[in-house]
N, C-alpha and C positions, 0 to 999 in steps of 0.2 A: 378264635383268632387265627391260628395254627392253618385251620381248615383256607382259608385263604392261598396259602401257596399248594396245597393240595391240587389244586384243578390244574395249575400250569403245568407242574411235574408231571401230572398223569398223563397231562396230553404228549408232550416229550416221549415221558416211556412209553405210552399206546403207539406213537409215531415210529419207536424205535424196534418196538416187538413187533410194527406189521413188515417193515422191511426186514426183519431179525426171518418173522414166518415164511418168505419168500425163499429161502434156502434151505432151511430147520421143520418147517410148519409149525402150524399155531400153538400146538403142544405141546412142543419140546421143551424142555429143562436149558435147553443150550438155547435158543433163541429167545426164552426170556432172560438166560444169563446175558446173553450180549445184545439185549434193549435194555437191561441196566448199566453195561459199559458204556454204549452210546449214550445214556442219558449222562454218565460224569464227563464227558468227549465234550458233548453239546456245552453244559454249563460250564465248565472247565475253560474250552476255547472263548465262551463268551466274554468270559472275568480275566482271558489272559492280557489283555491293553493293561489297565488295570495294576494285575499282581508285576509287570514291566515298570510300571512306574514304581509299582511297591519295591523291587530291588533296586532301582535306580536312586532313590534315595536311601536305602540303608548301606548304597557304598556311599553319599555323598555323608551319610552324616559319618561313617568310618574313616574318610580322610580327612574328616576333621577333627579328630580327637585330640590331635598335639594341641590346636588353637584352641578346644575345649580348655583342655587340660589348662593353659596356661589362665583362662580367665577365670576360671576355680582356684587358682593357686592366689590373681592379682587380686578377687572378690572375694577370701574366703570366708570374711566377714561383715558380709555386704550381701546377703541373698538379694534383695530386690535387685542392686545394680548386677549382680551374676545374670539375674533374669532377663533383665533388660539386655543386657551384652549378649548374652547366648541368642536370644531371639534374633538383633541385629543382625548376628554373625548367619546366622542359618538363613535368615530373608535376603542377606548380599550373596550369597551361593544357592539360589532358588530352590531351600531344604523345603520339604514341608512335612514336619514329623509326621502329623496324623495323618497322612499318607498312606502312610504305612498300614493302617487300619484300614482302609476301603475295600480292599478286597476280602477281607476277614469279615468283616459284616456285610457284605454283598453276599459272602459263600450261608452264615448261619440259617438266612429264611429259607436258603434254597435247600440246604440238608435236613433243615428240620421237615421242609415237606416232604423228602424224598423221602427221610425216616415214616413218615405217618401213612406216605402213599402204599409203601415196601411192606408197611406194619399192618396196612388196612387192606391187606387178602388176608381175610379169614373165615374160618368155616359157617355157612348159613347167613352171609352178606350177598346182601342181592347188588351192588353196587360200593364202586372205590374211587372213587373221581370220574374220570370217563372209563371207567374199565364196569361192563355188565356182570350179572351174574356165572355166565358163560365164562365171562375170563377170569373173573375170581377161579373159578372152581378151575380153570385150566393151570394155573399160576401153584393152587394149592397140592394138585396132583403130579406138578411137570417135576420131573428128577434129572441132575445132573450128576452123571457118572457112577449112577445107582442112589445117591442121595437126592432128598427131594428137599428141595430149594427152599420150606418154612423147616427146616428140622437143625437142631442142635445135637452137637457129639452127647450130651449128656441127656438130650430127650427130651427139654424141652419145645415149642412151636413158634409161632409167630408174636400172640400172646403175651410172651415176658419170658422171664428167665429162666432155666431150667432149674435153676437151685433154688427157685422157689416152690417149685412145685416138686417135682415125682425127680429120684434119679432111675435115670435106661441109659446106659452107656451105651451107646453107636457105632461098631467098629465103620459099618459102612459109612456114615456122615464124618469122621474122623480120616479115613481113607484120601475123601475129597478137602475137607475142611483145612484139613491140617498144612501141605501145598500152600492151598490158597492163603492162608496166613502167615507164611513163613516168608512166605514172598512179599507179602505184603509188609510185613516187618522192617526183609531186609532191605526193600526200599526207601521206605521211611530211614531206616537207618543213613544210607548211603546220603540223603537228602539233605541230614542232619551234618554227617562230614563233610557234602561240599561249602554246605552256610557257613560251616567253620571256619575255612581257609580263607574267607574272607571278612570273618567278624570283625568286631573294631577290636582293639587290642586291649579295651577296658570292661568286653561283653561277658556277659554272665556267665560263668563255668557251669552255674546249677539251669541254665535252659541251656547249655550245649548239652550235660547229660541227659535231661530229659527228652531230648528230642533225638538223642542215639540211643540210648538205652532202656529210661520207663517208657516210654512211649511204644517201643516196639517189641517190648515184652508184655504189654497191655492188647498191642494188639494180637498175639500169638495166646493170650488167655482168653482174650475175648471169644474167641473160636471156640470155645469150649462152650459155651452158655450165649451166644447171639447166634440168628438162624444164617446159614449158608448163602441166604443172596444177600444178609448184609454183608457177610466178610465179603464175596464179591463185588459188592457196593466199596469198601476198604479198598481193595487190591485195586482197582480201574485208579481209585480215586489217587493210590500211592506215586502208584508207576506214573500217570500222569507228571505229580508233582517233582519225581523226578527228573524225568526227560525236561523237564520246564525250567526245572533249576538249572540243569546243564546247560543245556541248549541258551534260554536265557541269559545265563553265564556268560558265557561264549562269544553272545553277541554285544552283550554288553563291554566284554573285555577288545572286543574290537572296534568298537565307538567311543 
């Protein structure tokens, strides 16, 4: 089933590493790193209408948490009529919670192929969506900044984990890796404090820390044991979401 979004991903990133080879060549470690940032660019800018609407309603349901609040206080022994009222109230202020979901499962088919695309160069594959044998083995050998783009700080491949298999500590893929995650963290993080400033005043403490904190210390572990172009799959995908939140913010805050 999975295989399904395979093809469209791979055309994106084969689109993205032939313009990427036009400055880099088709070899290099850095022009498939940046056909995998164009490929989260691509999908990213496509879902952003979307993840816009997905903020626009989690301030509208945020301004209305007093009027929540009160019809939980006047229902609080009345769930169906709670239900009924909250529904109303949110349908006369054009809420529409599940909303908020569309851009979330718009993104998982498209990650999950990008994972199987990213994961499907490996050794003695003749073929990876639209990518030949040719570019597998270009993909498998291409290094960026001395590390090569299937490799883990700890040694394992593309494969699976490296704590499953053999430990080889990497200074070289830890050199590159390490950056690239950190950055990626503190993104996420920063992403995490702007959603904050504007949650509703009754929003979870335990998803404000996890979205500052486990979150972006998962992803600075992750570096340890996932290969090098997925954390650079992470960092496109981070930074992205931040400039999006801001930016988005911004304009929202002035409409």
């Amino acid at each position: 089933m999975l295989a399904w979004f395979h093809l469209p991903v791979s055309y994106l990133l084969a689109a993205w590493h032939e313009a990427a080879a036009l400055l880099t060549g088709p070899a290099s470690g850095l022009g498939w790193a940046l056909a995998v940032v164009g490929l989260v660019v691509t999908v990213r800018a496509i879902l952003l209408w979307p993840a816009v609407a997905q903020m626009r309603t989690g301030r509208a349901v945020a301004r209305l948490q007093p009027e929540l609040a009160a019809l939980r206080e006047r229902h609080r022994d009345d769930p169906m009529a709670l239900a009924r009222a909250t529904t109303d109230l949110q349908r006369a202020h054009g809420v529409r919670p599940f909303a908020t979901l569309g851009p979330l499962l718009l993104q998982i088919p498209i990650m999950l192929g990008a994972v199987g695309v990213l994961h499907g160069f490996v050794p003695g594959a003749t073929s990876n969506g639209l990518f030949g044998a040719a570019d597998v083995a270009s993909f498998l050998h291409a290094r960026l900044g001395g590390a090569g783009l299937v490799q883990t700080v700890l040694g394992g491949d593309v494969q699976g984990f490296a704590i499953l298999g053999h430990w080889s500590f990497s200074p070289a893929v830890l050199a590159v890796a390490a950056p690239v995650a950190l950055v990626a963290a503190l993104a996420t993080h920063l992403t995490a404090r702007l959603a904050r400033r504007r949650q509703a005043p009754d929003g979870s403490g335990l998803a404000t820390a996890i979205g500052m904190w486990l979150i972006p210390v998962g992803t600075v572990l992750g570096a340890l044991v996932l290969p090098l172009v997925t954390e650079v799959y992470v960092l496109a995908h981070s930074v992205w979401t931040l400039g999006q939140q801001y930016l988005v913010g911004r304009y929202l805050d002035a409409h």
